[in-house]
C-alpha positions as CSV (number, residue, x, y, z in Angstrom):
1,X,3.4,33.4,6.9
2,X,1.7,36.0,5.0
3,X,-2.2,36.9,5.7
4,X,-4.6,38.6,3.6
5,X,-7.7,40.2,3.8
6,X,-10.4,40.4,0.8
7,X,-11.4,43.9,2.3
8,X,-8.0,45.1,1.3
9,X,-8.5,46.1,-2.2
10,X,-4.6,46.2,-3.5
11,X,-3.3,42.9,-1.1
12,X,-1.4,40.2,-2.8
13,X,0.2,36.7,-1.5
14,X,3.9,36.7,-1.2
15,X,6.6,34.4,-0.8
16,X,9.8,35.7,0.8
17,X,13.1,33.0,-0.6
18,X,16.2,33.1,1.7
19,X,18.3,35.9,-0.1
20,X,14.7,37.9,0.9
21,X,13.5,38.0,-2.6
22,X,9.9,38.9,-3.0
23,X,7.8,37.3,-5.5
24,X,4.2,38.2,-6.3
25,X,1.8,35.0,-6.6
26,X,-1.8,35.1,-6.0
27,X,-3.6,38.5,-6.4
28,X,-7.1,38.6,-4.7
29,X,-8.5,38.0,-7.7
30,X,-6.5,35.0,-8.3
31,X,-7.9,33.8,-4.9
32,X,-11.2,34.6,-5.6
33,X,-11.4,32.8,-8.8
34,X,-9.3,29.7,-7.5
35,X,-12.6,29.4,-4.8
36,X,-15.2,29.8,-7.7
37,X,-13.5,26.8,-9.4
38,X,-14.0,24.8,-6.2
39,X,-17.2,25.9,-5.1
40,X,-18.1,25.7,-8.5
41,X,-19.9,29.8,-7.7
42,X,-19.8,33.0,-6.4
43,X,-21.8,33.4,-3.9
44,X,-19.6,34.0,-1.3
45,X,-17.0,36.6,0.6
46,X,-13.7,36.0,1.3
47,X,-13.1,36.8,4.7
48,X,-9.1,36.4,4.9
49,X,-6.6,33.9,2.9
50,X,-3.3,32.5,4.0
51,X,-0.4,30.8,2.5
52,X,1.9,28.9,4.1
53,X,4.9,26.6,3.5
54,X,5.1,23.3,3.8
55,X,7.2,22.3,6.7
56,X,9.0,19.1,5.6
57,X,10.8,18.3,2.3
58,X,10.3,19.8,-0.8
59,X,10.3,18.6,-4.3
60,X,13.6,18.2,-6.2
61,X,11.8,20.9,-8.7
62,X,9.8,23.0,-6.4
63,X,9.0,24.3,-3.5
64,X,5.3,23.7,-1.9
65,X,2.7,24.9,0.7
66,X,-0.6,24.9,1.9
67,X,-3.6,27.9,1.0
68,X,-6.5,28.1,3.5
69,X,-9.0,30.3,2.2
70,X,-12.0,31.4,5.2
71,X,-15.5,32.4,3.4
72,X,-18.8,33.4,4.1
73,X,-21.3,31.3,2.5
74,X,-24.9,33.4,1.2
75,X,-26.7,31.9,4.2
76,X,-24.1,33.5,6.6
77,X,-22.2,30.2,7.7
78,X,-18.3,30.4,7.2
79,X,-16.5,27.5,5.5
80,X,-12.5,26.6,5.4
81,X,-11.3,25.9,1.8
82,X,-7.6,23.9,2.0
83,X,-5.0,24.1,-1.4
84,X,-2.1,23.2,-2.1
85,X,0.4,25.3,-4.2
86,X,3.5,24.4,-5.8
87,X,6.2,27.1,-6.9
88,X,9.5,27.6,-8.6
89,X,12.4,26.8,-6.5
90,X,14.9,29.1,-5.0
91,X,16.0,31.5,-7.7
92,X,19.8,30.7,-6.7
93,X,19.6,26.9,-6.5
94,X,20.7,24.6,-9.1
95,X,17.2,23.4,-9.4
96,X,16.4,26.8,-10.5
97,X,18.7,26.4,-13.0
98,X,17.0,23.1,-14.4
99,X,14.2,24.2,-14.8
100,X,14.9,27.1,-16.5
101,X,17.1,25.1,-19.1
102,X,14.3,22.7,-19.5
103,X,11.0,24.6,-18.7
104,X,9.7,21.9,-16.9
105,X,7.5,24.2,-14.8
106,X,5.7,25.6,-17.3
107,X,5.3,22.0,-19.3
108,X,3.3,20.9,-16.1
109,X,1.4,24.0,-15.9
110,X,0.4,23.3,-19.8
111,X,-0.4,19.6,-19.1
112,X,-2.9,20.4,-16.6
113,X,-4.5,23.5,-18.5
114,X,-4.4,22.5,-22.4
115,X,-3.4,18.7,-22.4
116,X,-5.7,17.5,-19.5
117,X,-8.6,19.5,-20.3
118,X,-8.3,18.6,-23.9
119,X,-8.3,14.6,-22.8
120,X,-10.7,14.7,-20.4
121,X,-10.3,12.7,-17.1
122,X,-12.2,9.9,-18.1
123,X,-15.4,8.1,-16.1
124,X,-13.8,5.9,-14.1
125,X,-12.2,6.8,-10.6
126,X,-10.3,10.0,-10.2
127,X,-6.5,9.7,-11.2
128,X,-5.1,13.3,-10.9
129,X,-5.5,16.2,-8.2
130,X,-7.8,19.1,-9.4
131,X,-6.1,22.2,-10.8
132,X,-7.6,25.5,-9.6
133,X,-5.1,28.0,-11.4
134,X,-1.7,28.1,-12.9
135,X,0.2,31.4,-13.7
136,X,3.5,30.9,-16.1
137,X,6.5,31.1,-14.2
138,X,5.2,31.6,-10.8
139,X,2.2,28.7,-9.3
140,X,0.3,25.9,-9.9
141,X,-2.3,25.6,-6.9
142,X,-4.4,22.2,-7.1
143,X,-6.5,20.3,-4.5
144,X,-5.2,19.7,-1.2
145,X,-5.0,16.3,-1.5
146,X,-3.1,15.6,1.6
147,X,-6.3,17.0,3.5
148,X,-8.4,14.7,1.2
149,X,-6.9,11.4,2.7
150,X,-4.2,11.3,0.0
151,X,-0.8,9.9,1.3
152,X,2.5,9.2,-0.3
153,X,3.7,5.8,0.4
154,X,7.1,5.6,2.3
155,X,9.6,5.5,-0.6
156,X,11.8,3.0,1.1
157,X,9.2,0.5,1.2
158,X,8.0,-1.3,-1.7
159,X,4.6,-1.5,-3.2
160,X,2.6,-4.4,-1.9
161,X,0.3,-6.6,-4.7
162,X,-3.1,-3.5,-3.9
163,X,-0.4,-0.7,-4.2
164,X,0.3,-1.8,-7.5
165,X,-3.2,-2.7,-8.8
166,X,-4.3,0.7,-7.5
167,X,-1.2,2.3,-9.5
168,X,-1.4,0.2,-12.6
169,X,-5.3,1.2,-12.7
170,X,-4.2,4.8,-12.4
171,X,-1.6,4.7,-15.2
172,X,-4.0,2.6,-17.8
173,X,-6.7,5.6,-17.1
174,X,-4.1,8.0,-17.8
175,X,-2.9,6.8,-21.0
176,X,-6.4,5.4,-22.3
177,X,-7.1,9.5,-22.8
178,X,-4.1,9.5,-24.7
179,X,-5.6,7.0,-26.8
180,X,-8.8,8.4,-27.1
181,X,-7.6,11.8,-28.1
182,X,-4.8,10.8,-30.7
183,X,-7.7,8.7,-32.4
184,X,-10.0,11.8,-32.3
185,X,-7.0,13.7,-34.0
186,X,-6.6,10.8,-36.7
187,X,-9.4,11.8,-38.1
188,X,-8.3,14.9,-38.9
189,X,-5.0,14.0,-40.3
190,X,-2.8,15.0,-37.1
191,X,-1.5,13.2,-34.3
192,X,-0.5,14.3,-30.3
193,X,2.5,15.0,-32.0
194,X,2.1,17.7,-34.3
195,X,-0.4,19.2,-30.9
196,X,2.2,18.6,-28.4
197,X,5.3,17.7,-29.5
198,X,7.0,20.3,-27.8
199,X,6.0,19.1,-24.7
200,X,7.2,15.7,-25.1
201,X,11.2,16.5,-25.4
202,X,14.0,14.5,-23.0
203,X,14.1,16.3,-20.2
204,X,16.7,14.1,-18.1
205,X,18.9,12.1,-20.1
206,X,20.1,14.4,-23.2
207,X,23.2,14.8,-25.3
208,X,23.6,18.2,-23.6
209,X,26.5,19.5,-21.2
210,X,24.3,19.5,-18.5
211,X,23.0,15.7,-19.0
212,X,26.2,14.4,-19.4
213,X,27.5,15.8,-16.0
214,X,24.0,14.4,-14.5
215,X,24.8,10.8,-16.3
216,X,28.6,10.8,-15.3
217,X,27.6,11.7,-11.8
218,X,24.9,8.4,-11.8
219,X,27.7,6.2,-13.4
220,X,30.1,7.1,-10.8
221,X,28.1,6.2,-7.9
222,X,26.7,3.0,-9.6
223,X,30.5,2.2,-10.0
224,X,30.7,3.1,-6.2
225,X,28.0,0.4,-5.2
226,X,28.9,-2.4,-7.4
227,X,32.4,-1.9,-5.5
228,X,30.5,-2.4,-2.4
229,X,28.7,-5.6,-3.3
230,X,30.1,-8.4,-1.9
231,X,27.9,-11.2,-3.4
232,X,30.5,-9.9,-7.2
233,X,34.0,-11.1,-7.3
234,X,35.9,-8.7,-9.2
235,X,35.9,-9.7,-12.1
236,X,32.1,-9.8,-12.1
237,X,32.7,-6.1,-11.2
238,X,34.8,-5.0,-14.0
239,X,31.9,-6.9,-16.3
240,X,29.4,-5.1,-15.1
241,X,31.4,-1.7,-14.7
242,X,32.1,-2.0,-19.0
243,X,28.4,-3.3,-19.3
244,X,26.7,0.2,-17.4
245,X,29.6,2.5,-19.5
246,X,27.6,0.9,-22.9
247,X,24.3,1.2,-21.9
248,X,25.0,5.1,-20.5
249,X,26.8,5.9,-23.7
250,X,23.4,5.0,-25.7
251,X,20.5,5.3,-23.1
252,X,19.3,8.5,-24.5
253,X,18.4,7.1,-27.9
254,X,16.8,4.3,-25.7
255,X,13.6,7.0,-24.7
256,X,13.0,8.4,-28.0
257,X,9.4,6.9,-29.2
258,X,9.2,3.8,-30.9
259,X,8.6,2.9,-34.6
260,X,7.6,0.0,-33.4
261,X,4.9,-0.1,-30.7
262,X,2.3,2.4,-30.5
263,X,2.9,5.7,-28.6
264,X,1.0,7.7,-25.5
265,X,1.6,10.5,-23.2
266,X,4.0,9.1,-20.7
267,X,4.0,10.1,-17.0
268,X,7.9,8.7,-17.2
269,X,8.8,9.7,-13.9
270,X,6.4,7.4,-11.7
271,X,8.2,6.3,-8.5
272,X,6.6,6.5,-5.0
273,X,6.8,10.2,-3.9
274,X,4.9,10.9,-7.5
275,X,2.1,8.9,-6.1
276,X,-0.5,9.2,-4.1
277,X,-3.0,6.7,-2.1
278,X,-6.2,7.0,-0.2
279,X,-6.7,4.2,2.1
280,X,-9.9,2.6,4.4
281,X,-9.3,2.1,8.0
282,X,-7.4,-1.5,7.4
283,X,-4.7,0.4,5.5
284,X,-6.4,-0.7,2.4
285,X,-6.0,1.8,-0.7
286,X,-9.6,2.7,-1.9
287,X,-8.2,5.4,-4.2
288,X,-5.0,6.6,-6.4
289,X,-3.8,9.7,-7.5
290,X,-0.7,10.2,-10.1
291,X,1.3,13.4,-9.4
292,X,3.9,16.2,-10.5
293,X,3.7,16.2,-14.4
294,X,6.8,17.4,-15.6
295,X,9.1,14.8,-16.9
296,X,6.0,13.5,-19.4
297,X,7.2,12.1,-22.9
298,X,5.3,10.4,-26.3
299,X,6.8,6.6,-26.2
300,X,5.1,3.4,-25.7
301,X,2.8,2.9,-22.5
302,X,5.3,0.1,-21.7
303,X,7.8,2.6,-20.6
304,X,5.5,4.0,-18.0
305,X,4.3,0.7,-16.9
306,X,7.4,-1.0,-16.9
307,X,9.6,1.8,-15.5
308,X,7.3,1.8,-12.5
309,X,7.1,-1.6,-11.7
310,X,11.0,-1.8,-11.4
311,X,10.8,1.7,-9.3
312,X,7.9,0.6,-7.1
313,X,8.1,-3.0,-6.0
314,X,11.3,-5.6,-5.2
315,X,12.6,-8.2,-7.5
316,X,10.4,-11.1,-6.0
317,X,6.9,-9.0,-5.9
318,X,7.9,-7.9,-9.4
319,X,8.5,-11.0,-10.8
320,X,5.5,-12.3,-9.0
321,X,3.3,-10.1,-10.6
322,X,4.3,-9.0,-13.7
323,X,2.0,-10.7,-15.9
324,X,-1.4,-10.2,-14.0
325,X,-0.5,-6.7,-13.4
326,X,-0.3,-6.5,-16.9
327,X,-3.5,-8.2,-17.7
328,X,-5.0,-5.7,-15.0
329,X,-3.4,-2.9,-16.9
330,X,-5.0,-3.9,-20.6
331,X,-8.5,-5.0,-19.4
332,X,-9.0,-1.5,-17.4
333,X,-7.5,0.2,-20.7
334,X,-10.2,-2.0,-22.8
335,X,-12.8,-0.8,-20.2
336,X,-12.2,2.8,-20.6
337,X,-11.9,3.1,-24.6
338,X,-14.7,0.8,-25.1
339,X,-16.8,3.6,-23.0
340,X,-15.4,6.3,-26.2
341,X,-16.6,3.5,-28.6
342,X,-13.3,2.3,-29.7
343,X,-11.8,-1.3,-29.7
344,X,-8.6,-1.8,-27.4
345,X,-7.3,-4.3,-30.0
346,X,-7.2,-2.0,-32.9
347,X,-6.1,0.9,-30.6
348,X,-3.1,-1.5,-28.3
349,X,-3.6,-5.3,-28.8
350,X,-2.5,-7.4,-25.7
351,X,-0.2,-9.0,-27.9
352,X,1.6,-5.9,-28.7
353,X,1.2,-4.4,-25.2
354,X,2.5,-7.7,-23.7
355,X,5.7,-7.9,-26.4
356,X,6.0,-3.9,-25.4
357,X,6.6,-4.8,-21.9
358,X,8.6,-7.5,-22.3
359,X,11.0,-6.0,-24.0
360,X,11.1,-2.7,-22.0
361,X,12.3,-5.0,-18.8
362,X,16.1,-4.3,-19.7
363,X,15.6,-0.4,-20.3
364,X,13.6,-0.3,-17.2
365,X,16.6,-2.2,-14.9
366,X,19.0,0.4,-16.3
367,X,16.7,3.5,-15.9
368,X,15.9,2.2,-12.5
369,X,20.0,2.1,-11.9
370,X,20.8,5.3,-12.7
371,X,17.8,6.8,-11.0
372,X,17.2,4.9,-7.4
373,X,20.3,6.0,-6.0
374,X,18.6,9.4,-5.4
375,X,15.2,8.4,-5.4
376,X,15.7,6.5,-2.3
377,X,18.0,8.7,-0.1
378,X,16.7,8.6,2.8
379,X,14.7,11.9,4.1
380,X,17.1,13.2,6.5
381,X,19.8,12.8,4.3
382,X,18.2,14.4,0.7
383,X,17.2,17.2,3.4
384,X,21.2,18.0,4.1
385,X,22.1,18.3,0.8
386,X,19.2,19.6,-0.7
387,X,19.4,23.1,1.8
388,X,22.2,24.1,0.6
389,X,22.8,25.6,-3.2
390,X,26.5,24.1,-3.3
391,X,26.1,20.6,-1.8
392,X,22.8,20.5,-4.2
393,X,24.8,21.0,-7.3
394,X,28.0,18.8,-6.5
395,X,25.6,15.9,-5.6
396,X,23.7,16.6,-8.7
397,X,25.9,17.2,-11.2
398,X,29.4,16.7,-9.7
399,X,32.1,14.9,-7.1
400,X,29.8,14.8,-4.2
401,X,27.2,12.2,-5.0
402,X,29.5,9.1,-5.1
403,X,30.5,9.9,-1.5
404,X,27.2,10.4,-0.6
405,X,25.7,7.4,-2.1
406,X,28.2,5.3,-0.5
407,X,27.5,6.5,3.4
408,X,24.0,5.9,3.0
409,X,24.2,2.0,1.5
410,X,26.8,1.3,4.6
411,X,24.6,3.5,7.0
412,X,20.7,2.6,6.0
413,X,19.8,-0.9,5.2
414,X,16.5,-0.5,3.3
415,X,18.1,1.8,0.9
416,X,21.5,-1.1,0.5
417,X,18.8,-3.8,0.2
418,X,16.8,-2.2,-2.9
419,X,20.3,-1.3,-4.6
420,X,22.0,-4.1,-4.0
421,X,19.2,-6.3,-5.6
422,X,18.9,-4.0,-8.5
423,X,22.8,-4.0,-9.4
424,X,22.4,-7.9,-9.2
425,X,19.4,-8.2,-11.5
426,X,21.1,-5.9,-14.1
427,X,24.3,-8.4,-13.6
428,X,22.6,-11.5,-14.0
429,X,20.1,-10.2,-16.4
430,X,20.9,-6.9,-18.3
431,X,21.9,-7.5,-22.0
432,X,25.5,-6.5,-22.9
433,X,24.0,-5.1,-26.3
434,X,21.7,-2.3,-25.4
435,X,18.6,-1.9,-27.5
436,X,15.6,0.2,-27.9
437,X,11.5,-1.0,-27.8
C-alpha cells in the first residue's frame, strides 16, 4: 500500500505489478480534483490519500482497488472520502494483451467521459456509478459503490422475479438515452453512428486470429459438456455437436446491427458480476447499478435485454417471466422518453420491441453457450487460473479450458445445473439454420 501526503508537493500514487513494474496513476492534482468532483468544491485540504488493492478477484480485464482520501473541511472537521479505481491488468498477462488489441480500456474510459455525459443520465433512479476521473491508458476511478450498499449478486445463483425488474429497469434507462440522443442527432442529419461508430466495433466474437482461438476454445468445451450429459443419447450428441459447429461458423455476422429493428447503445455484456444491487434490510433490492462498459455495441435493445435474461435467470424463471419483463421494460422506456417529449411508439413500438425479442431468444441461447462456461466458474477456481499468465492464456485461448470446464461440472453442482439446462434448451429449441434479428 502506498500513502501520500498533500504536504508533499512532488508525491504521486503508484501501483507496483509482480515483475515490480512501477506505474504512475494519480498525481496530487488528480486527487485533488477527483475530491472537487465529489464534494462538488474546494474548500478543503487534503490531509493524506491512500490506494489500495482490492483483496479478492479481479476483473477478467482489470485489476481494481479502493482510494480513501482524509480531508479537512473549512470549518475544521475531517471527513473520509471512499473510491474505487479500476486499472489495466498486468502488463505480461494475456489480458493485457486483449486489451491492447481491442482498446477496450480506453472505450470505457470514453463511454463515461464523452458518451455518458453527452446522454445524460436521465431523471429517473440512478443506473451507473459516478465517474470522478479517467486518464488514457492508466485509471478510471468512480464511486465506491461497494461502500454505498451496492453488491454483486452471487453469479451462481439466478436472478429472482425483483432482481430482474430492478435490472430490466436499469437497462430500459440506459438505452432510452440512446434514444433520446440519436433523435436529437436526426435532426441534424447524423446518427450515434457517424458520433461513435468507432466505439461500437465486435470486441469478442470477430473473424480475427485471436477470436477464432477464443471461439474454438468455447466450442471445445461445449463439445466437452454435451459429452457429459446424460439426459442425450448419442446420437442426440452428434446433432447437437453439427448444430453448435453452424451457429459458431456464423455467430459473428449474428451481432452486427440490424436493418431491421431499430438500433441503441448496447451494454452486451450484462451477466451478474456486471451488476450491481442495493437492497433494504429484507434483502429486497431498492436500487440498481449497471457496470464495466467495455464490450458496448449499436444493435437492437433486444440483444441487451434478451442476452441478459438467458445469462441472469434459469429456464423456468425465464420462461415465467419473459413477457411481463418485457412489458416492464417498454412502459419504463415510454416513461423516460415521454419526459424528453418524444413518443415511444414512433421511437420503438411494443410491437417491434416485442417481435425484436422474440426473435433474439435463439442468438441469446447460443451467446449464453459459448459464454457461461466461464462466466460461472466458480471463484476459487477462476482465481487458480487467472494468477497465473500461462494457465490464463491456455484456458482462454487454448487446450486448457476443456479440461477445466469439465472438473468443475463433475466437481460443483450449481455451475452443472445452469449448463446442463442451457445445452438442453439449445437441443430442444435452437434452430439448425442460424439467423440474424
Amino acid at each position: 500500500m502506498t500513502t501520500t501526503s498533500a504536504d508533499s508537493a512532488n508525491s504521486v500514487h503508484r501501483l507496483s505489478s509482480n515483475d515490480s513494474q512501477k506505474a504512475e496513476l494519480l498525481s496530487d492534482q488528480d486527487v485533488r480534483y477527483i475530491v472537487e468532483r465529489k464534494l462538488r468544491g474546494n474548500n478543503f485540504n487534503i490531509v493524506n490519500s491512500s490506494m489500495v488493492s482490492v483483496d479478492n478477484t479481479n476483473g477478467y480485464l482489470g485489476q481494481y482497488y479502493n482510494i480513501r482520501v482524509t480531508v479537512k473541511l473549512d470549518d475544521s472537521s475531517t471527513k473520509m472520502l471512499n473510491f474505487f479505481a479500476k486499472t489495466l491488468p498486468p502488463t505480461e498477462s494475456p489480458q493485457y494483451a486483449f486489451i491492447l488489441r481491442y482498446d477496450t480500456f480506453n472505450k470505457e474510459i470514453f463511454i463515461y467521459t464523452d458518451v455518458i455525459r453527452r446522454m445524460g443520465v436521465g431523471k429517473g433512479f440512478k443506473w451507473l456509478a459516478e465517474c470522478y476521473l479517467c486518464k488514457r491508458d492508466s485509471v478510471i476511478v468512480l464511486e465506491n459503490a461497494k461502500l454505498e450498499g451496492y453488491v454483486i449478486h452471487d453469479k451462481l445463483v439466478p436472478f429472482d422475479e425483483s432482481h430482474c425488474l430492478w435490472t430490466i429497469k436499469a437497462l430500459s434507462n440506459f438505452h432510452s438515452r440512446s434514444l433520446i440522443l440519436e433523435e436529437k442527432l436526426r435532426r441534424t442529419g447524423r446518427t450515434i453512428l457517424d458520433l461513435y461508430g468507432h466505439l461500437m466495433e465486435e470486441v469478442l466474437f470477430t473473424k480475427d486470429e485471436l477470436s477464432r482461438k477464443i471461439a474454438s476454445a468455447s466450442v471445445d468445451a461445449i463439445f466437452v459438456l454435451i459429452d457429459l450429459v446424460d439426459e442425450l443419447n448419442d446420437r442426440e450428441k452428434e446433432t447437437l455437436k453439427k448444430r453448435v459447429n453452424s451457429w459458431a461458423s456464423v455467430f459473428p455476422n449474428l451481432l452486427k446491427p440490424s436493418s431491421k429493428y431499430r438500433n441503441v447503445i448496447c451494454h452486451r455484456d450484462l451477466w451478474a458480476n456486471n451488476i450491481m444491487f442495493k437492497h433494504d434490510s429484507n434483502g429486497s433490492p431498492l436500487g440498481c447499478y449497471l457496470i464495466d462498459f467495455q464490450m458496448v455495441r449499436y444493435c437492437p435493445p433486444a440483444m441487451d435485454v434478451v442476452f441478459s435474461l438467458y445469462l441472469i435467470t434459469d429456464r423456468a424463471t425465464r420462461n415465467r417471466l419473459f413477457d411481463s419483463l418485457l412489458k416492464v421494460y417498454h412502459e419504463t422506456l415510454k416513461q423516460a422518453l415521454v419526459e424528453e417529449g418524444l413518443d415511444v411508439e414512433e421511437c420503438l413500438s411494443w410491437l417491434s420491441f416485442r417481435d425484436s425479442c422474440y426473435e433474439a431468444r435463439n442468438i441469446a441461447m447460443f451467446f449464453t453457450l459459448m459464454n457461461l462456461q466461464l462466466m460461472l466458474m466458480p471463484t476459487e477456481a477462476a482465481e487458480d487460473f487467472m494468477g497465473s499468465p500461462d494457465d490464463f492464456e491456455r484456458v482462454l485461448y487454448g487446450d486448457k479450458r476443456s479440461d477445466l470446464i469439465r472438473s468443475q461440472y463433475e466437481k460443483v453442482e450449481p455451475y452443472r445445473n445452469r449448463i446442463k439446462e442451457n445445452i438442453i434448451e439449445v437441443f430442444e429449441i435452437l434452430s439448425d439454420r442460424p439467423s440474424s434479428i
